[in-house]
C-alpha positions, 0 to 999 in steps of 0.5 A, a space after each residue: 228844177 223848173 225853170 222860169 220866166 216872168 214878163 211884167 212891166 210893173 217894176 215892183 209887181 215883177 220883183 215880188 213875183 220874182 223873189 217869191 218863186 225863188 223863195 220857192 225854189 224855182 229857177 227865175 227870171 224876170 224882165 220887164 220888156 217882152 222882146 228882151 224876154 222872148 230873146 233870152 227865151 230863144 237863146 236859153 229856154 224855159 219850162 214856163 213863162 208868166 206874163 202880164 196880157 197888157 204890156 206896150 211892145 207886145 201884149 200877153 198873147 202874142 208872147 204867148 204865139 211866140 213862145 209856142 213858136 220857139 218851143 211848144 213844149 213851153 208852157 204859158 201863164 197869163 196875168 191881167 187885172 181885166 180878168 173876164 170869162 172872156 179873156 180866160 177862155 181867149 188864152 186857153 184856146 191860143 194855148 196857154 197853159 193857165 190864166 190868173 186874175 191881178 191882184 192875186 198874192 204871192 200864195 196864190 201865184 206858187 199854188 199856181 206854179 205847185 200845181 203846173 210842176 205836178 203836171 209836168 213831173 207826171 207828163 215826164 215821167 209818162 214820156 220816160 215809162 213809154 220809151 223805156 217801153 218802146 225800148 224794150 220791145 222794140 224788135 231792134 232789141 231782139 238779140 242776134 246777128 245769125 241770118 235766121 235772126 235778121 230774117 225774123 227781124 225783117 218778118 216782124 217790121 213788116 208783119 207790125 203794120 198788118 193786121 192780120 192774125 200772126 201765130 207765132 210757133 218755136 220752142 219754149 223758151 226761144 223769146 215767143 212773147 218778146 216777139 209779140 211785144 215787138 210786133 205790137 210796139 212797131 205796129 199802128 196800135 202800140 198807144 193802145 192796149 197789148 192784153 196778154 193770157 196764157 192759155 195753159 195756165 186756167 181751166 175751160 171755164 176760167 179761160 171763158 170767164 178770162 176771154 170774154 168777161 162774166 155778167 154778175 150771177 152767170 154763175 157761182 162766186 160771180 159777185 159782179 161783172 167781169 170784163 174779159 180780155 177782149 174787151 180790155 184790148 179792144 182797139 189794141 191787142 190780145 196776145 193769146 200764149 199757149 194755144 194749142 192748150 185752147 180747150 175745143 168747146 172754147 175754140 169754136 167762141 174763139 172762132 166766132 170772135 174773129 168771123 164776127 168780131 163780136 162774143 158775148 160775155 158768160 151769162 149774157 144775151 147781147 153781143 159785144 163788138 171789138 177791134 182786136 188784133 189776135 197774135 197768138 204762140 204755141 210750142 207744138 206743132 198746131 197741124 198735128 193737133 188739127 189731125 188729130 181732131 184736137 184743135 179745129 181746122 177753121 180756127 187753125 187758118 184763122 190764127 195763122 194767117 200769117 206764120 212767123 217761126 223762131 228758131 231754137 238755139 241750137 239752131 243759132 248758136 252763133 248768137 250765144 256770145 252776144 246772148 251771154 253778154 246781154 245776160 251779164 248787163 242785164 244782171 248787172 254783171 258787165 264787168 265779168 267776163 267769159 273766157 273763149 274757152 268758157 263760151 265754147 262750152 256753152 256754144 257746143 251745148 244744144 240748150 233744149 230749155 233755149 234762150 230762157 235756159 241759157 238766161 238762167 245758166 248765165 245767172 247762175 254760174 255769175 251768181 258763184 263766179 268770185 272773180 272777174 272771169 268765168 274760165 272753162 272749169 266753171 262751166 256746170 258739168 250738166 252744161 257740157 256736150 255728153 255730160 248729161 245724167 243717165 236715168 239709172 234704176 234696175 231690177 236685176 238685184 232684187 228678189 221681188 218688186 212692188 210693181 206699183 212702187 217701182 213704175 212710180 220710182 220710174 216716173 219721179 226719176 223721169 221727170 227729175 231728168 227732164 227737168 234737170 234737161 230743160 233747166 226746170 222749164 215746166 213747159 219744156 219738160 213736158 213737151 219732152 215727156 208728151 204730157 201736159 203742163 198741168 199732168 205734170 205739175 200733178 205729177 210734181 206735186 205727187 212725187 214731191 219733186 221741186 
């Protein structure tokens, strides 16, 4: 409920006004003296304070000036039967939230009022949206107390006040975006955009159209111009995931962004400029790729400027309690608990899929557990050291064999092991099968593997 203050000298006038807000709804005040008023506020507060302009002790603007004094955050509505350009404009400048002309009724006054209350809700709700974001991206909130996770917290709070080009490299699944969450919302630019595109998930003329934006008619089933992701970001930005699945022929545009810090739209002829910061991620290693003539030399020392390497979970498994305990909050779980025993099972698993894969399995075996405690039986058998399935086929008891149906037999049952391995991490699988994501997807969908 908001809280007011009505400042009127005039008994009756104040005592209208008074009784309407609280028919209203609003929690009031009202005193006829400003210094008594402004003494009251100090101690007690308000959201806002109405007050005439022409009282003896103080006029309207300098309770106006004191108020802002006490707490800025207080709004102002001043009131005079003088009501000129003037003085509105006057009041405004000084701060004041509005200005109401006397005489006004009882309507006009809780209109007045309506209308400040939907502005502070939302002024409210955009400072609560904001923290909750600040929150969860804060690199604080990165989970682990291993020394090559404390390193990386200390590599992002110095990395966010640069602007530099940062290349993130690790594992899917080790948490690539979260730490570029983290770097934008610690840097100078986290109050403006923070664009985010994979770079796996869209063909080479998607991904150009997505980049860089389209004219209208730059190409079929172009029915209006786009903005591209750059332009989105610009003064902010832009998270490019998956790198390494950058297309050549768009790494040399890419390229130009960064020399230039302008492209071109598909299908235009002029140059837009942008202010971007370019954080990028990727699951290989990108010198490789450079090697073998798959990604460009020139790009790869634009985008890793500066290096910043997350190590996998095997890597810290110190860090799994922590991890599984997190998870449980997260889910809404806090009261379960996992026995020692039960942890370290998970401890001594070497997680391929990472923090992502052990999300899940925290989600699952919570999701099944009846009781307030996970203990060592309920740990899946796939998450026990040495309990990971074979691939099983044979040729041995077979007179003949259709070639064609057996190396596909091969291959569903192949992929069914990688994904069983990664916890279905469509990324992971494929990095283990040295395929890329979209083969394998055509893979599943051939094979009719979920």
């Amino acid at each position: 409920m908001i809280k007011i203050i009505v400042i009127e000298d005039e008994r009756i006038k104040r005592i209208t006004m008074s009784q309407a807000l609280k028919k209203a709804n609003y929690h009031v005040n009202d005193f006829g003296n400003p210094v008594v008023a402004l003494k009251y506020f100090k101690n007690n507060g308000a959201d806002l304070v109405i007050s005439d302009i022409r009282m003896e002790d103080l006029d309207g603007f300098e309770v106006l000036e004191k108020v802002k004094q006490i707490n800025s955050a207080t709004d102002v509505i001043l009131m005079t039967a003088f009501g000129t350009i003037e003085s509105a404009v006057n009041a405004m400048k000084k701060g004041a939230y509005d200005f109401i002309t006397k005489p006004f009724s009882s309507e006009e006054l809780i209109l007045l009022v309506q209308k400040y209350e939907k502005l502070k809700n939302l002024l409210d709700e955009n400072i609560l949206l904001k923290k909750i974001l600040e929150d969860r991206y804060s690199f604080h909130n990165l989970i682990g107390k291993s020394k090559v996770m404390i390193d990386l917290f200390d590599q992002i709070e110095m990395v966010s006040s640069s602007e530099m080009s940062v290349l993130i490299e690790g594992e899917s699944g080790t948490g690539k975006e979260v730490v570029a969450n983290a770097i934008h919302y610690n840097s100078d630019r986290k109050e403006k955009p923070f664009i985010k595109l994979s770079c796996a998930a869209l063909n080479e003329s998607l991904l150009e159209s997505e980049l860089f934006g389209h004219e209208k008619g730059a190409f079929t089933g172009a029915y209006k111009e786009k903005q591209g992701r750059f332009e989105v970001a610009d003064g902010g930005t832009l998270f490019l995931d998956d790198i390494d699945d950058i297309p050549l022929s768009s790494q040399v545009k890419l390229l130009r962004v960064l020399q230039e810090r302008e492209f071109e739209r598909v299908g235009a002829t002029k140059p837009t400029k942008v202010n971007v910061r370019i954080i990028c991620a990727t699951k290989v290693d990108l010198w490789e790729l450079v090697e073998k003539k798959q990604f460009r030399e020139d790009l790869f020392y634009r985008l890793r400027v500066i290096p910043i390497r997350i190590p996998p979970l095997r890597e810290r498994k110190e860090d799994i309690p922590l991890l599984v305990e997190h998870f449980l909050i997260k889910s809404k779980k806090e009261k379960l608990h996992f026995t020692p025993e039960a942890l370290e099972l998970l401890t001594c698993y070497n997680w391929p899929g990472n923090i992502r894969q052990l999300e899940n399995a925290v989600y699952r075996i919570s999701a099944f557990t009846k009781t307030n405690e996970v203990t060592r039986d309920m740990i899946p058998e796939d998450l026990i050291c040495g309990k990971e399935q074979p691939i099983k086929f044979s040729i041995y008891n077979n007179d003949k064999i259709d070639l064609q149906k057996f190396i596909e037999k091969i291959e569903k049952e192949t992929i069914e092991w990688a994904l069983a391995r990664t916890d279905h991490n469509q990324s992971k699988a494929a990095e283990i099968l040295k395929l890329k994501r979209t083969t394998l997807r055509d893979k599943m969908k051939k094979f009719d593997v979920h």
